[in-house]
C-alpha positions, 0 to 999 in steps of 0.5 A: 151140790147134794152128795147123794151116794153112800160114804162106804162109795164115797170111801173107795178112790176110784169111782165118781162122786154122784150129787144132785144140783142145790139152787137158791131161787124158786124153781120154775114150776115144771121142775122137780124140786124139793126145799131144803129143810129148817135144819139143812145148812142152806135151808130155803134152797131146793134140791133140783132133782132132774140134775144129776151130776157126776163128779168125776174130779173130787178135788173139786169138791172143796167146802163142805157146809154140813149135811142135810136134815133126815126130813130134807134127805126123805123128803128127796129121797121119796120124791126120787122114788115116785119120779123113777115110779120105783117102790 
């Protein structure tokens, strides 16, 4: 999973955790996908963007294996963005 909300969210108890769906394989070609960079933890992954997940346990979450790279986080968020059809 890629955390996408903010840490001033992420601070606060009471709300859900929101993230995106992180895959190995290839995505099927009808998907919206962005590979995860050279400097990302789990580089060669893609971060599926049409799986949106709520977390609503946060014990849940129980590794962390590090944060993405800049050029993986704009590359997501950009591709977000022309998806919503949003500025």
């Amino acid at each position: 999973m890629l955390v996408i909300s903010n840490d001033e969210y992420n601070a606060v108890e009471e709300p859900a955790i929101w993230a995106l769906a992180v895959v190995r394989k290839v995505p099927h070609r009808n998907h919206l996908a962005v590979r995860l960079g050279p400097g990302a933890p789990l580089s060669g992954a893609y971060v599926r963007l049409h799986n949106v997940v709520q977390i609503l346990d946060r014990s849940a979450l129980r590794d962390n294996h590090g944060y993405v790279s800049h050029a993986t986080m704009n590359a997501a968020e950009d591709a977000v963005r022309e998806f919503l059809d949003l500025p």
